[in-house]
DSSP file (Angstrom, degrees, kcal/mol; ACC not computed):
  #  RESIDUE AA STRUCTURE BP1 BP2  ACC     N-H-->O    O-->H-N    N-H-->O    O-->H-N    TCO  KAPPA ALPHA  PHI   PSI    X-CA   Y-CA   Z-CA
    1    1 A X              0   0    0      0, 0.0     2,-0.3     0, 0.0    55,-0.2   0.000 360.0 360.0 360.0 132.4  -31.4   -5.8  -15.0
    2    2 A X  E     -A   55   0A   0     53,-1.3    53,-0.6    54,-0.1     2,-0.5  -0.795 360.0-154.0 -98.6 134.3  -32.5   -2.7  -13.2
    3    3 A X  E     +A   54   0A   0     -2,-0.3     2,-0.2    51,-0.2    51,-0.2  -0.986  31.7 154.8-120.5 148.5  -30.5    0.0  -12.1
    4    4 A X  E     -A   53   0A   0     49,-1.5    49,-1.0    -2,-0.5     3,-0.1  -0.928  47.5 -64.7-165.5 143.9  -32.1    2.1   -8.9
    5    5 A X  E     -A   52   0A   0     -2,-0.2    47,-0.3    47,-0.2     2,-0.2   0.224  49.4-114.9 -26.2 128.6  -31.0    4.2   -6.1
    6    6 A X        -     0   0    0     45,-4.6     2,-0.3    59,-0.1    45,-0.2  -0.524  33.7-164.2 -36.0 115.4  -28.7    2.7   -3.3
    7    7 A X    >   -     0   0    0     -2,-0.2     3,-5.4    -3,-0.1    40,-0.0  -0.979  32.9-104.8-114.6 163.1  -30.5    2.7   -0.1
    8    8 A X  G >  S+     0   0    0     -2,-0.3     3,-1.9     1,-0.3     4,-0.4   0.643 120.1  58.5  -6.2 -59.2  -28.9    2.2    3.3
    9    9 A X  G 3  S+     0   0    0      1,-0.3     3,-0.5     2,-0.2     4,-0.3   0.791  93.3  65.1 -29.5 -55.6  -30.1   -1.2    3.5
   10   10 A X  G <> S+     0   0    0     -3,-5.4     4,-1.2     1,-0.2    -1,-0.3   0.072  79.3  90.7 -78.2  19.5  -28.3   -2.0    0.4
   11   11 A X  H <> S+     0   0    0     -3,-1.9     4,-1.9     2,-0.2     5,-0.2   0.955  86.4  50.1 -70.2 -57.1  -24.5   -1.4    2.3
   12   12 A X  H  > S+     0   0    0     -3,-0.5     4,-1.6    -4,-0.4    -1,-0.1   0.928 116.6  35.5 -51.9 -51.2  -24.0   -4.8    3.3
   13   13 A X  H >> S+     0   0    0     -4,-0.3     3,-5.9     1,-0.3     4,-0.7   0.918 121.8  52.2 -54.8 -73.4  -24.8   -6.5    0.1
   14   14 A X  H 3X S+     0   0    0     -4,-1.2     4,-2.5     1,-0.4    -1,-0.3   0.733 110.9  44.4 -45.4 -32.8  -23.0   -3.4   -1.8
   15   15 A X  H 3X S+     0   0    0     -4,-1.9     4,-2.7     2,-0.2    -1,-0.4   0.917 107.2  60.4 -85.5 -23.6  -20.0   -3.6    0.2
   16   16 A X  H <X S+     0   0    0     -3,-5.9     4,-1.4    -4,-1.6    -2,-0.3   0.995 107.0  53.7 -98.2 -74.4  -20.0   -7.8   -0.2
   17   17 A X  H  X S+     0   0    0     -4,-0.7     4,-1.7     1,-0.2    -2,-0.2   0.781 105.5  48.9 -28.0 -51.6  -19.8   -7.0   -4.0
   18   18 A X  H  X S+     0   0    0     -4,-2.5     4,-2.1     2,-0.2     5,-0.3   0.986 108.2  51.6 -42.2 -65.9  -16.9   -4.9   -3.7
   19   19 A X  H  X S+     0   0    0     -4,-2.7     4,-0.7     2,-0.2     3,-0.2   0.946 116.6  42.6 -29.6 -63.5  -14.9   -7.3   -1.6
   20   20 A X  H >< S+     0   0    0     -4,-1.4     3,-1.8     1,-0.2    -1,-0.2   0.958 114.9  45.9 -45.6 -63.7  -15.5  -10.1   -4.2
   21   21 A X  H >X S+     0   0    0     -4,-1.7     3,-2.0    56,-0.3     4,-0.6   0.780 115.6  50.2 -69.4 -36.6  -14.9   -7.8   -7.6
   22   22 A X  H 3< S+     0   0    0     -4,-2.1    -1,-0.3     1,-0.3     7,-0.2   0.410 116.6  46.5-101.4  -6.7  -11.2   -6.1   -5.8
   23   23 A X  T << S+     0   0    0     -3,-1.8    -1,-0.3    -4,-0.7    -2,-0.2   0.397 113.5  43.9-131.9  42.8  -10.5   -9.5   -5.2
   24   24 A X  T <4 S+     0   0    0     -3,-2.0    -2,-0.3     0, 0.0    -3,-0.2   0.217 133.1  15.6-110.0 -15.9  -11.4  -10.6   -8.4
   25   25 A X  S  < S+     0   0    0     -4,-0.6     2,-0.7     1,-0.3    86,-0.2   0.431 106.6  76.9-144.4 -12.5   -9.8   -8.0  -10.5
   26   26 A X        +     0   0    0     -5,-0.2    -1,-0.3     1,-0.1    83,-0.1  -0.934  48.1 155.9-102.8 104.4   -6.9   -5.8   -7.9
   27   27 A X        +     0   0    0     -2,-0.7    -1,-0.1    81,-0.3     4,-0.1  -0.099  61.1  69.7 -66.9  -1.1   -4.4   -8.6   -8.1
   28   28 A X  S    S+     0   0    0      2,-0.1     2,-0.4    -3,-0.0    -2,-0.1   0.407  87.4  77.8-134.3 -41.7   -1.9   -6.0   -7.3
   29   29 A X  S    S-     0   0    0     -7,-0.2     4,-0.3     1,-0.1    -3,-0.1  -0.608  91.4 -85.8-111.4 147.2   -3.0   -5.5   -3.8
   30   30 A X    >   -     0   0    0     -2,-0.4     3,-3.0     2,-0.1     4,-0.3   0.190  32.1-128.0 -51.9 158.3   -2.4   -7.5   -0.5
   31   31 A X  T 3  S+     0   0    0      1,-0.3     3,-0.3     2,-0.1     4,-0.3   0.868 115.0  51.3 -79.5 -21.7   -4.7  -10.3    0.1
   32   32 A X  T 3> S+     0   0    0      1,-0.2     4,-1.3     2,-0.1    -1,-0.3   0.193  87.2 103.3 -94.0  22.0   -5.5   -9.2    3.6
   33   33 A X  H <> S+     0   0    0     -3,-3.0     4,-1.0    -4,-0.3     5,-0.3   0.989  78.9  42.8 -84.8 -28.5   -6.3   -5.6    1.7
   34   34 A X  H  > S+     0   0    0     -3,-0.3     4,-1.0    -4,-0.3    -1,-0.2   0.678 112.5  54.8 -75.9 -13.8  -10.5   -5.7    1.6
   35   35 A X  H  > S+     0   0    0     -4,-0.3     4,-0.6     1,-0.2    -1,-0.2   0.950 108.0  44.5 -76.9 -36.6  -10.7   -6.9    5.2
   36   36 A X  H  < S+     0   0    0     -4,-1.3     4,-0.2     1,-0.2    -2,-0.2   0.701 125.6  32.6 -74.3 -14.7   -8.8   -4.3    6.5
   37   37 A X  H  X S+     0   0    0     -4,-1.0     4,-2.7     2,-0.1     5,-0.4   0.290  97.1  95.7-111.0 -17.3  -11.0   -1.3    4.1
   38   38 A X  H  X S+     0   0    0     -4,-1.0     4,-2.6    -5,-0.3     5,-0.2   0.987  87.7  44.2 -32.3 -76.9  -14.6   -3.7    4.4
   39   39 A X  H  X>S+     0   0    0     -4,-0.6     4,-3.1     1,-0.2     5,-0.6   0.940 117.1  40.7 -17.7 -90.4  -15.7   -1.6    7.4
   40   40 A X  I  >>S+     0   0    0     -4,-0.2     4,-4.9     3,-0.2     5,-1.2   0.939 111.0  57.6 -40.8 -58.8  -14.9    1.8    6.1
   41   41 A X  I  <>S+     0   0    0     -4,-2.7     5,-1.8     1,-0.2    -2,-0.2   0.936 115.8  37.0 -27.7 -55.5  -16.2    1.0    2.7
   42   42 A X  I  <5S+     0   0    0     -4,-2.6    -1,-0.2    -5,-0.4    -2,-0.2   0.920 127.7  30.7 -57.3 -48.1  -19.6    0.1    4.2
   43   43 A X  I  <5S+     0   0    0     -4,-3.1    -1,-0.2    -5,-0.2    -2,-0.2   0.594 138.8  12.4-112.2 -15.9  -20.0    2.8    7.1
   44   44 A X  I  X<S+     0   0    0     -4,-4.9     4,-0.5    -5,-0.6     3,-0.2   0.727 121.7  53.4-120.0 -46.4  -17.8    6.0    5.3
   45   45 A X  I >4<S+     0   0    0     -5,-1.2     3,-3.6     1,-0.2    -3,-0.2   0.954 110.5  45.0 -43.2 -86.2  -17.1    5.3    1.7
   46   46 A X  T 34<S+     0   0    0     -5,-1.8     3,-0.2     1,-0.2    -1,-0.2   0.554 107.8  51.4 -17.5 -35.4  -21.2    4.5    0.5
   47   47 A X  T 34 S+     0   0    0     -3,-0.2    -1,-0.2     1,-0.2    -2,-0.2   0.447 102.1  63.9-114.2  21.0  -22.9    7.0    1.9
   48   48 A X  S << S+     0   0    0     -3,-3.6    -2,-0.2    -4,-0.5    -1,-0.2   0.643 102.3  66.5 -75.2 -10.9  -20.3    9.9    0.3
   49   49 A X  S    S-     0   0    0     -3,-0.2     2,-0.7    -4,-0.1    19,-0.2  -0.223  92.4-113.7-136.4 142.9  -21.4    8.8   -3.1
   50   50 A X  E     - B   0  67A   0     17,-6.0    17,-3.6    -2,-0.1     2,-0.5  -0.976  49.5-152.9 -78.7 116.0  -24.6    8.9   -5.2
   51   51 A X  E     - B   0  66A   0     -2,-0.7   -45,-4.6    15,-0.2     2,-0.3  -0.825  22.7-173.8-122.0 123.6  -25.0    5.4   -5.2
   52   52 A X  E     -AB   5  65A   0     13,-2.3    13,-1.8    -2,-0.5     2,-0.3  -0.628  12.3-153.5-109.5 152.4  -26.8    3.3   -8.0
   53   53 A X  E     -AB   4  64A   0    -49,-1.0   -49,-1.5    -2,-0.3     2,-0.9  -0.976   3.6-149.7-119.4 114.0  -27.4   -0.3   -7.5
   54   54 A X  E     -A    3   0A   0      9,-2.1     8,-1.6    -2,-0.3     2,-0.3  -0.736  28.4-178.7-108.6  78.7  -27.8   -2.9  -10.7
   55   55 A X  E     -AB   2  61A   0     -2,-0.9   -53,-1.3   -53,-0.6     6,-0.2  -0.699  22.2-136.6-118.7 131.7  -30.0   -5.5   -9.5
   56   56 A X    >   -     0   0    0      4,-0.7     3,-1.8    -2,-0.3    -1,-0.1   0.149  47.5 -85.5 -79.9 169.6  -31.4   -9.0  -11.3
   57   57 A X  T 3  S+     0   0    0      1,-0.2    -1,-0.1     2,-0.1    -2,-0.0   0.609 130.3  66.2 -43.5 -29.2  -35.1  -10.0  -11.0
   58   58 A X  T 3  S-     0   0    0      2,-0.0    -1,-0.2     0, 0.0     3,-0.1   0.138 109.9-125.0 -93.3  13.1  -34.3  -11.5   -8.1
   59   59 A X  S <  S+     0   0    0     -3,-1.8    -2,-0.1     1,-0.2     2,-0.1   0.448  72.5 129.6  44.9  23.0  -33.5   -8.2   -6.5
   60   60 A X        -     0   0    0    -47,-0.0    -4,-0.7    -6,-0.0     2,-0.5  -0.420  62.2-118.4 -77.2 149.6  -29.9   -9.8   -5.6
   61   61 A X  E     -B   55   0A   0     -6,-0.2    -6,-0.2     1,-0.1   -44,-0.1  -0.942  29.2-176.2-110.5 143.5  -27.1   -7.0   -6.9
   62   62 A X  E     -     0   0A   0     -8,-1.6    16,-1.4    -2,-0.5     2,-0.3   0.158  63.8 -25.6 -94.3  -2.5  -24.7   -7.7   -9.4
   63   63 A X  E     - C   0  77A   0     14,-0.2    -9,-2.1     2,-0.0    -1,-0.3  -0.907  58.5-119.7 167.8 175.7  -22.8   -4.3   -9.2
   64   64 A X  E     -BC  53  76A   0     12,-0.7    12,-0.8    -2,-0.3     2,-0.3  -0.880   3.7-139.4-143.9 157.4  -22.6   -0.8   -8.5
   65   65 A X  E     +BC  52  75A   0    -13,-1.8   -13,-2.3    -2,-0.2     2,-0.3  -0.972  11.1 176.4-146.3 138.4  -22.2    2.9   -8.9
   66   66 A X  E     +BC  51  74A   0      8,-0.6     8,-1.7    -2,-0.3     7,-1.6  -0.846  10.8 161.8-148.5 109.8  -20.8    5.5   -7.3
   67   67 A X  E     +BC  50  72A   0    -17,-3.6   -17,-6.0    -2,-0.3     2,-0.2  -0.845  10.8 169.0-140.0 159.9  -20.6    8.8   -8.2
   68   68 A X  S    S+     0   0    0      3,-2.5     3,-0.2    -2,-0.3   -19,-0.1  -0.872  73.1   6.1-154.7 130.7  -20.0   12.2   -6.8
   69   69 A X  S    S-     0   0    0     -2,-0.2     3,-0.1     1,-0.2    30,-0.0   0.838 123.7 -60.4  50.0  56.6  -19.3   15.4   -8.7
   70   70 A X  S    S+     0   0    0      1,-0.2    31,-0.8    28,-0.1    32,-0.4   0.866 117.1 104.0  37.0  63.6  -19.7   14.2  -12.1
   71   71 A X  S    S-     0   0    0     -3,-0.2    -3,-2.5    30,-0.2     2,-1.0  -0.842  74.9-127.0-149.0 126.3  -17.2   11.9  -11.6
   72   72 A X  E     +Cd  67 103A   0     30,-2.5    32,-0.5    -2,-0.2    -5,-0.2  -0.665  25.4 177.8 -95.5 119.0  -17.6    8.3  -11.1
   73   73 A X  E     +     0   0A   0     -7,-1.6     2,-0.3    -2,-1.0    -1,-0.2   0.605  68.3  35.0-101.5 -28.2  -15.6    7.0   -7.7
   74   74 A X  E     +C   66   0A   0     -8,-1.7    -8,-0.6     1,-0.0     2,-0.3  -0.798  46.3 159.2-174.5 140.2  -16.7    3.6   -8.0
   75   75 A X  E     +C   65   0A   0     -2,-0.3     2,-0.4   -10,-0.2   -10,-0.2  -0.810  18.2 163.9-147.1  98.4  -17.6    0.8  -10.2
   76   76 A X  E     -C   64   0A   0    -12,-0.8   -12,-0.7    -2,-0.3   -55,-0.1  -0.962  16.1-158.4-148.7 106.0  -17.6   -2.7   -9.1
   77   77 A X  E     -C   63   0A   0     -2,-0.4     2,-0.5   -14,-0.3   -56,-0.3  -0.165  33.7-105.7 -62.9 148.0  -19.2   -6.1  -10.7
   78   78 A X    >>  -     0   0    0    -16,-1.4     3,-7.2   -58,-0.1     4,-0.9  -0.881  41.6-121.9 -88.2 124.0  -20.2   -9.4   -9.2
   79   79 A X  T 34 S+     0   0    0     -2,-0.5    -1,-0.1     1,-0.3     3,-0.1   0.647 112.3  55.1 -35.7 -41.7  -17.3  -11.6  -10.6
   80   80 A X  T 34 S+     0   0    0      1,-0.2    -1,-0.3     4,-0.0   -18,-0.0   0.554 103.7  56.5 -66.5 -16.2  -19.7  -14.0  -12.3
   81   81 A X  T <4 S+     0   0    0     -3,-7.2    -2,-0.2   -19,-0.2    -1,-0.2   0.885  81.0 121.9 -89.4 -26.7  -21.3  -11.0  -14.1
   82   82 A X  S  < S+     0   0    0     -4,-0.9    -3,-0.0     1,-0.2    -4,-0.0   0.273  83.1  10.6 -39.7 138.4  -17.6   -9.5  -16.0
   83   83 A X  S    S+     0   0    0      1,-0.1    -1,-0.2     2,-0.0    -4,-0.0   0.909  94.9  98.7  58.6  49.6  -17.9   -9.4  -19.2
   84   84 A X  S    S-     0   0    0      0, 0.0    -2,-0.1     0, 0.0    -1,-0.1   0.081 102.7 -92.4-147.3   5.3  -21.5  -10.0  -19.8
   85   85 A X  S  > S+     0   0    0     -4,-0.2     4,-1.7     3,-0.0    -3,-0.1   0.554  88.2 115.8  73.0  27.2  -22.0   -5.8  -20.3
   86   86 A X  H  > S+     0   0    0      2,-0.3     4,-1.1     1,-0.2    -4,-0.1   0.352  73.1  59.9 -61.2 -18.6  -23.0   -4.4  -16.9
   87   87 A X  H  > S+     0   0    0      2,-0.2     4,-2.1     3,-0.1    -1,-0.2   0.882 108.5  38.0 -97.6 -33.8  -20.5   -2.7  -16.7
   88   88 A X  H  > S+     0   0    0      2,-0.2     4,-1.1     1,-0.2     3,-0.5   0.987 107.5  64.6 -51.9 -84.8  -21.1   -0.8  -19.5
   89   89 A X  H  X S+     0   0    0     -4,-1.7     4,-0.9     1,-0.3    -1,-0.2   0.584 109.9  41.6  20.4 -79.0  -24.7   -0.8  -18.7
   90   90 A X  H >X S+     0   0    0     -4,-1.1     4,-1.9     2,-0.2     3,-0.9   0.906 118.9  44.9 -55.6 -62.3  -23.5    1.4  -15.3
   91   91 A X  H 3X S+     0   0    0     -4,-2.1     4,-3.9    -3,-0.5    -2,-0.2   0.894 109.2  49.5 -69.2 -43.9  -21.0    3.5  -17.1
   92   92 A X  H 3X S+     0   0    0     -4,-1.1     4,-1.4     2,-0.3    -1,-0.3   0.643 119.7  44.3 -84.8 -36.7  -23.1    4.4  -20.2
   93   93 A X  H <X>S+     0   0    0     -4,-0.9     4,-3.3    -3,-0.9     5,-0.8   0.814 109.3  54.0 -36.5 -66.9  -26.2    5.4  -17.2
   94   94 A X  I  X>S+     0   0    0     -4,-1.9     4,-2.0     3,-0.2     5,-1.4   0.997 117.1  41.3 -66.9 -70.7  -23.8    7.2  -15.1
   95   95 A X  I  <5S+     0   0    0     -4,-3.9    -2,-0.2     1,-0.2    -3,-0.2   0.912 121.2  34.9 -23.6 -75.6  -22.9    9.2  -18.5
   96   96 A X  I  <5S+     0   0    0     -4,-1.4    -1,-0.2    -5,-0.2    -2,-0.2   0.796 134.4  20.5 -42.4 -51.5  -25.8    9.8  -19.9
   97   97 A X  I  <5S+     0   0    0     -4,-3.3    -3,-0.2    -3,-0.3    -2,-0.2   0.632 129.2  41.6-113.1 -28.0  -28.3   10.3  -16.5
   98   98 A X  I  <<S-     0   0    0     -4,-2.0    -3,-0.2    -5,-0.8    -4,-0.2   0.663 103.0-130.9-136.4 -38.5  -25.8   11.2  -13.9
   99   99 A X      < +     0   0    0     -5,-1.4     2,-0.4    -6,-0.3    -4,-0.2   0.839  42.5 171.8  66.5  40.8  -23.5   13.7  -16.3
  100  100 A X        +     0   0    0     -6,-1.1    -1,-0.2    -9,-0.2   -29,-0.2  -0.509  20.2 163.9 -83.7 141.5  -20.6   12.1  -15.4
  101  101 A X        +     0   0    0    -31,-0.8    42,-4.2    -2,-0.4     2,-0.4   0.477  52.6  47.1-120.9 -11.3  -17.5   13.0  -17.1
  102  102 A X  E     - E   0 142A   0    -32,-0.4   -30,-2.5    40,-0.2     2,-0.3  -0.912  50.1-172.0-135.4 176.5  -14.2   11.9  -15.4
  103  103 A X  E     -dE  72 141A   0     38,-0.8    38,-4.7    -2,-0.4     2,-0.4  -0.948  14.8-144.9-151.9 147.4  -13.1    8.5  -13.7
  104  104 A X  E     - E   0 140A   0    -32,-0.5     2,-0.3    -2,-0.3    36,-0.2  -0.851  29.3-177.5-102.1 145.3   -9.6    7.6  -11.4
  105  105 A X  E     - E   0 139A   0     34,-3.1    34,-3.1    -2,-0.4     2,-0.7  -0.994  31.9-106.5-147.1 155.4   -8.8    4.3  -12.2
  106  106 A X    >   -     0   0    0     -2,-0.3     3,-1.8    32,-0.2    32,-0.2  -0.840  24.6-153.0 -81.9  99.8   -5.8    2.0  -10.7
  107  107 A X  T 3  S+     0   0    0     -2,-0.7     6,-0.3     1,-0.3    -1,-0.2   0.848  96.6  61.0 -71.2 -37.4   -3.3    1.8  -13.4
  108  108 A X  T 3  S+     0   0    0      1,-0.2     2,-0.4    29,-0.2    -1,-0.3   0.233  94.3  82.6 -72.8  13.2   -1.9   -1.7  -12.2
  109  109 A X    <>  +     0   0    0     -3,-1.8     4,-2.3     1,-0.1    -1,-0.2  -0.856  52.7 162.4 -96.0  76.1   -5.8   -2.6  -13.1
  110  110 A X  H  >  +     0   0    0     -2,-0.4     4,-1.6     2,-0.2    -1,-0.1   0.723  62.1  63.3 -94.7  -9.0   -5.3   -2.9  -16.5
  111  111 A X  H  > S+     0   0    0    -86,-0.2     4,-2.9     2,-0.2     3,-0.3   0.950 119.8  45.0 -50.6 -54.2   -9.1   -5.2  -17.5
  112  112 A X  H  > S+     0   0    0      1,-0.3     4,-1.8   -87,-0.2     3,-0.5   0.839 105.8  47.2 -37.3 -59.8  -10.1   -1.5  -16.1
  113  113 A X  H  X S+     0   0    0     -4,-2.3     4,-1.5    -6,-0.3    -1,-0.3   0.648 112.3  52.1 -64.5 -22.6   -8.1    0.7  -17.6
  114  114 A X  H  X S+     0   0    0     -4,-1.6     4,-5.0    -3,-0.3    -1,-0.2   0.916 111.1  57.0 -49.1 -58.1   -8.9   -1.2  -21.2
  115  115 A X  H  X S+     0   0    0     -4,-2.9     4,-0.5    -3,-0.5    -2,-0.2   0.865 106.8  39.0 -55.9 -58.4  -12.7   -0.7  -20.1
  116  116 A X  H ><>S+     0   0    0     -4,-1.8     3,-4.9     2,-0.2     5,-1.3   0.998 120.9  48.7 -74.0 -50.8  -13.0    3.1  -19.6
  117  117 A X  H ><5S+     0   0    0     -4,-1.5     3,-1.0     1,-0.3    -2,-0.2   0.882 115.1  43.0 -16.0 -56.7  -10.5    3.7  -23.1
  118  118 A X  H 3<5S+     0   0    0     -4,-5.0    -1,-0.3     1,-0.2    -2,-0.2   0.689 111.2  56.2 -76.8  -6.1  -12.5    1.4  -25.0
  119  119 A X  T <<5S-     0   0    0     -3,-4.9    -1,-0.2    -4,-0.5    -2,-0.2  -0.087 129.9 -96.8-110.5  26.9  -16.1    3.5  -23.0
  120  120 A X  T < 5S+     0   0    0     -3,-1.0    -3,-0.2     1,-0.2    -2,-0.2   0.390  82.3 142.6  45.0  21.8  -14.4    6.7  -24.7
  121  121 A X      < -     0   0    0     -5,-1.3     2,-0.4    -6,-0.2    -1,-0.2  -0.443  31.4-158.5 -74.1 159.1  -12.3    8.0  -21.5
  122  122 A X        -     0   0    0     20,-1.0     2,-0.7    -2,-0.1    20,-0.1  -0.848  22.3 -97.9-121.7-179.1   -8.9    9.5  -21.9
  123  123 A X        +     0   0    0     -2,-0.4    18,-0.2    18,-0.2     3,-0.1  -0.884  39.4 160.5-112.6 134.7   -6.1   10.0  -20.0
  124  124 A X        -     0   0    0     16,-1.8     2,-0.2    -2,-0.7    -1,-0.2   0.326  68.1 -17.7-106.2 -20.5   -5.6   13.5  -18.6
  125  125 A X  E     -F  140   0A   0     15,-1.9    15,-3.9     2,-0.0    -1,-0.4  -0.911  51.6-134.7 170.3 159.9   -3.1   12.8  -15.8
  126  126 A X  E     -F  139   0A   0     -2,-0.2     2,-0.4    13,-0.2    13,-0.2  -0.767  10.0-161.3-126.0 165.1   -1.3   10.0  -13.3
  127  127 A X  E     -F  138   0A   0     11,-1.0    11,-1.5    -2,-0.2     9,-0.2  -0.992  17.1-136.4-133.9 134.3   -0.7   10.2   -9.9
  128  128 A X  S    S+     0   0    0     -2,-0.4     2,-0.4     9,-0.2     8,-0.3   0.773  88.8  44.0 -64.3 -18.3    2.1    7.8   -7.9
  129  129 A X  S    S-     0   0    0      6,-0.2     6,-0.3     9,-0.1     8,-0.2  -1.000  84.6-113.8-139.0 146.0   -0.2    7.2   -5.2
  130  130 A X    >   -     0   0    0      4,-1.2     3,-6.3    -2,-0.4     4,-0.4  -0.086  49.9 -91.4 -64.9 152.4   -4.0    6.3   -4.5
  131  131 A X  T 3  S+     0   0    0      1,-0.3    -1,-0.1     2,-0.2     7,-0.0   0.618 130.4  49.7 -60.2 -13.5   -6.4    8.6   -2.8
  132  132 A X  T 3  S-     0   0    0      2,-0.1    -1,-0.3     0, 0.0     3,-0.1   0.483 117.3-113.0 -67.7 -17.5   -5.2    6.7    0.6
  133  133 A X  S <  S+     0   0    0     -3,-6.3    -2,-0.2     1,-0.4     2,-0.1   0.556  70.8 133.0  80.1  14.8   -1.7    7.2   -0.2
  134  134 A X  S    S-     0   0    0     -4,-0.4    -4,-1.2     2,-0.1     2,-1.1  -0.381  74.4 -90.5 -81.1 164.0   -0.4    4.1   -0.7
  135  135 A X  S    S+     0   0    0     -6,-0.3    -6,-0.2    -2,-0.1     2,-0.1  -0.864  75.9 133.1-115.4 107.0    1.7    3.7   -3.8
  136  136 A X        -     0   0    0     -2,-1.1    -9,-0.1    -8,-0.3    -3,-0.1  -0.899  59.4-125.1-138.8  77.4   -1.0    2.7   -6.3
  137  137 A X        -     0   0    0     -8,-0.2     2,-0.4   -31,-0.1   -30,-0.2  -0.099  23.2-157.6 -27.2 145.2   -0.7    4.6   -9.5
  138  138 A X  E     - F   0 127A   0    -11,-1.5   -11,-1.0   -32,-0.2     2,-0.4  -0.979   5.6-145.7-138.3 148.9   -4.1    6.1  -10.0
  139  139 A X  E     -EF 105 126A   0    -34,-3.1   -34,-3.1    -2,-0.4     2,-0.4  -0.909  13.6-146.5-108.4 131.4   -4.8    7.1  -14.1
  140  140 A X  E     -EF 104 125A   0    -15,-3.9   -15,-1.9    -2,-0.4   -16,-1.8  -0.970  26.8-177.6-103.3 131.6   -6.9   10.2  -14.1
  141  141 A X  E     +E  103   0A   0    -38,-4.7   -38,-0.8    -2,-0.4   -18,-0.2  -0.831  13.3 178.2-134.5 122.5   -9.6   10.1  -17.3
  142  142 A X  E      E  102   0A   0     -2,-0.3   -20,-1.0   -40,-0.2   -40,-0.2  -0.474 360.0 360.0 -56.4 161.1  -12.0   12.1  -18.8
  143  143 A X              0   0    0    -42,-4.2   -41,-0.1   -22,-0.2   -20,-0.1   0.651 360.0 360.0 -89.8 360.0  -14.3   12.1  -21.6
């Protein structure tokens, strides 16, 4: 496994990993909610980001990073990779290389919220609604 810069190129795929992993793991949120945010993701979200890609021999990606202002905005596994340590892999990169120090996380995501605790984050503050404004708890954490 490789991790290397996002390029343009890489949206589609990137963005087809997201879909999968938020509706592998947001369970919380409406089934029609990644078709209706797919678009955006792709064409606003991605290129606000520094965006890392974590990609197999086969150059396919199995997940992603996305960070902006030493904080990491987004961190999303191919469903078949969970729990095989890629996600660690990314966070532990993003730390280290990237000098990241805080994360938002979905509180009603609780595999997440387990993930950054257990990757030394804490929690510094909640907010009742998600950076769209939908009522989504968001966990603010830092290291």
């Amino acid at each position: 496994m490789i991790i290397v810069p996002a390029k343009p190129s890489d949206y589609k795929e990137v963005t087809d990993v997201w879909q999968a992993s938020v509706k592998a793991t947001h369970h919380f949120l409406p089934s029609d909610f990644t078709e209706n945010l797919r678009e955006q993701v792709e064409t606003v979200y991605l290129p606000m980001v520094q965006l890392y890609c974590a990609k197999n021999e086969e150059d396919k990606i199995l997940g992603f990073l996305g960070v902006a202002d030493q904080k990491i905005e987004m961190l999303f596994l191919d469903p078949n990779i969970r729990g095989k340590g890629l996600g660690k892999q990314l966070t532990e990169f993003a730390i280290q290389t990237l000098k990241v120090n805080a994360v938002d996380v979905n509180e009603q995501n609780e595999q997440a919220v387990g993930f950054y605790l257990k990757m030394g984050f804490k929690q510094i503050g909640r907010s009742e609604k998600d950076g769209q404004g939908n009522d989504y708890p968001i966990l603010h954490l830092s290291l």
